[in-house]
C-alpha positions in Angstrom: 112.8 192.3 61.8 109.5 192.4 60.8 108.5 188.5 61.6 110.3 189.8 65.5 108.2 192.6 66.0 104.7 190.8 64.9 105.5 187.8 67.8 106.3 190.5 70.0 102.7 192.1 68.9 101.2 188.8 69.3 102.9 187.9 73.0 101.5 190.9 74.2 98.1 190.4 72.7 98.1 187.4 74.4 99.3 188.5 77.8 96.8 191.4 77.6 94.1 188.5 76.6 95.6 186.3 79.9 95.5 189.1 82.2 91.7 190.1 81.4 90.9 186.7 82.1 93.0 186.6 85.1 91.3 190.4 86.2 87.6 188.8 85.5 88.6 185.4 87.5 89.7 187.5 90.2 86.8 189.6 90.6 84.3 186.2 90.4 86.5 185.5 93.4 86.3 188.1 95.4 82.3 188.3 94.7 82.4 184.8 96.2 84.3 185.1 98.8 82.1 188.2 100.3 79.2 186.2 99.3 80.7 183.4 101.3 81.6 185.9 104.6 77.8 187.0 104.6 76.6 183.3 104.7 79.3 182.2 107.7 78.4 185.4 109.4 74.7 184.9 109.3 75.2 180.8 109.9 77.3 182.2 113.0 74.3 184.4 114.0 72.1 181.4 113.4 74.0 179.1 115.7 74.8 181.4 118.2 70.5 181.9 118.7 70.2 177.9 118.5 73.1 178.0 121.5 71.3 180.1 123.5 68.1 177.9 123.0 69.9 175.0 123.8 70.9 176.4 127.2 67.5 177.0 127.9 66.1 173.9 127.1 68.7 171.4 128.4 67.8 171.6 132.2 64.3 170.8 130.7 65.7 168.0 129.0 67.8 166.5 131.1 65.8 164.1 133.2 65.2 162.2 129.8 69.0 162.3 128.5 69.4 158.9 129.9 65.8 157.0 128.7 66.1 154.0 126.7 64.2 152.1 124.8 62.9 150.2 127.0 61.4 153.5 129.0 59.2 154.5 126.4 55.2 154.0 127.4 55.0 152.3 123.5 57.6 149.8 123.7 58.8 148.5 119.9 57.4 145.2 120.3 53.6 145.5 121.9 52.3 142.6 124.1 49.1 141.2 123.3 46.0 142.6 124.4 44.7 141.1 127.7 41.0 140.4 126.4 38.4 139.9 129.2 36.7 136.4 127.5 33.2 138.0 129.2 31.8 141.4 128.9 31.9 143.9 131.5 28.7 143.5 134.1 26.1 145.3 132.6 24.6 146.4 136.1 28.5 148.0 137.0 28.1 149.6 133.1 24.8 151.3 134.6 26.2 153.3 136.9 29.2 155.4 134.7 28.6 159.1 134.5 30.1 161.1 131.9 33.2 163.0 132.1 33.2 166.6 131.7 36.5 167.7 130.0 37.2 171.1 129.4 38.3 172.1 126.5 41.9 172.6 127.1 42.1 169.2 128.0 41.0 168.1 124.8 43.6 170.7 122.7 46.3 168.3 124.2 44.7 165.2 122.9 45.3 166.2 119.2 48.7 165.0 119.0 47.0 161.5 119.8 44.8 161.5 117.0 46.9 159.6 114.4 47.4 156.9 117.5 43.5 156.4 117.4 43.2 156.2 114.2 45.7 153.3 113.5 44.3 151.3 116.5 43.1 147.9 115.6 40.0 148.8 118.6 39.0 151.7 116.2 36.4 151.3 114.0 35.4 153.8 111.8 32.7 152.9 110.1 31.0 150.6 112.9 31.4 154.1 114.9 29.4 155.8 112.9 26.5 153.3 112.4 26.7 152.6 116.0 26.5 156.5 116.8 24.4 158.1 113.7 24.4 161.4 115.4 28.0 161.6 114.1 27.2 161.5 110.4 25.2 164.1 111.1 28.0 166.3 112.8 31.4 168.5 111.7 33.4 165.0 112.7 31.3 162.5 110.0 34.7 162.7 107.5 37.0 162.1 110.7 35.3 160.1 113.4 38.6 159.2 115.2 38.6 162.7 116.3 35.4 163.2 117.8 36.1 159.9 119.9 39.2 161.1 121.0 38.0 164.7 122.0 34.4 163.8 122.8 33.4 160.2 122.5 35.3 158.3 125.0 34.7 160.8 127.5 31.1 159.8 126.9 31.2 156.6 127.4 31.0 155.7 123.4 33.2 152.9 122.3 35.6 153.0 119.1 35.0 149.7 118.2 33.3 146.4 118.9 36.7 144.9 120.6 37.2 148.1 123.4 34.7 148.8 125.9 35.4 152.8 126.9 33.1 152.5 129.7 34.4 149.1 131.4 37.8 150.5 131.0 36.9 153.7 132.8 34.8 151.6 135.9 37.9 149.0 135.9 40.5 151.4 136.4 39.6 154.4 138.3 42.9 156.4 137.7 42.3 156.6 133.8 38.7 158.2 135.0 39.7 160.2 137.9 43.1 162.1 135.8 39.9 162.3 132.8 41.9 160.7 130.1 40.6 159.0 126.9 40.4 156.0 127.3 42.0 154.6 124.6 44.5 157.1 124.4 45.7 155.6 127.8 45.4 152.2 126.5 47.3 152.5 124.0 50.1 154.5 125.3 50.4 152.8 128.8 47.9 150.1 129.6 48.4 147.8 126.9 51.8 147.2 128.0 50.7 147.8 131.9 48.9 144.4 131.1 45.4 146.1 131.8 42.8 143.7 130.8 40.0 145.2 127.7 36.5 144.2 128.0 34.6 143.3 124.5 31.1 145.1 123.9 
């Protein structure tokens, strides 16, 4: 009788052990699951707000939903330059006058910047011997950037291989919409097939 009633004792001990178990598993999972309501509530919130940005910005958007490739102003594969094998009349060079940019304008160029920099026409270090006024300037650790918000509207070139100021007389529409110079190069007239002029 006595062996019966001490595996009774010890069923129960166990069941009391199992459901204890059982009580703390279920409250983990009930602490999840709320945790888990809060974070598809919030995610809903989220994606409801992105929705109602997307419905603002797809009319916006739409005339580029079907651009290719091939549409881009940088195609993947760039043509080679068209190199003028003569430099630019020096009498036509006389007669450029500097472009007054405000300074708007030149807050929009920024994004640019990494585009000059890369350029196989830039030339850091031969811009700042050429233009030793630089070095002596807030732009003498990043040169790119004072030609692309100030020197090519000047007239000063990024390199020995692009002549700023023959590009602006040859083409009169990179001068008269006061673009860089390079800037435009790079993102449309090298694949325009606009001819460069060498200093």
């Amino acid at each position: 009788m006595s062996e019966n009633i001490a595996l009774l004792q010890q069923q129960i001990d166990d069941c009391k052990t199992q459901l204890q178990n059982d009580r703390q598993a279920f409250s983990e999972l009930q602490t999840r699951q709320n945790a888990l309501a809060e974070s598809m509530e919030a995610l809903g919130q989220a994606l409801a707000g992105l929705d109602e940005k997307m419905a603002v910005l797809a009319p916006e958007a739409e005339p580029f939903a079907h651009q290719t490739a091939s549409d881009s102003p940088v195609p993947q594969a760039l043509p080679e330059p068209v190199v003028s094998e003569e430099p630019y009349p020096a009498q036509r060079l006389a007669g450029f006058i500097p472009l007054k940019v405000l300074a708007e304008e030149r807050e929009r160029l920024v994004p640019h910047i990494q585009a000059v920099r890369v350029s196989e026409f830039f030339d850091a270090d031969w811009y700042l011997e050429t233009y030793p006024d630089i070095k002596e300037s807030g732009y003498a650790e990043d040169p790119a950037m004072h030609y692309l918000l100030f020197g090519g509207f000047e007239g000063r070139h990024p390199g020995p291989l692009f002549n700023s100021t023959a590009y602006y007389l040859e083409y009169p529409d990179v001068y008269q919409n006061q673009l860089n110079p390079l800037v435009h190069y790079i993102l449309h007239g090298r694949n325009e097939r606009r001819r460069i002029f060498p200093l």
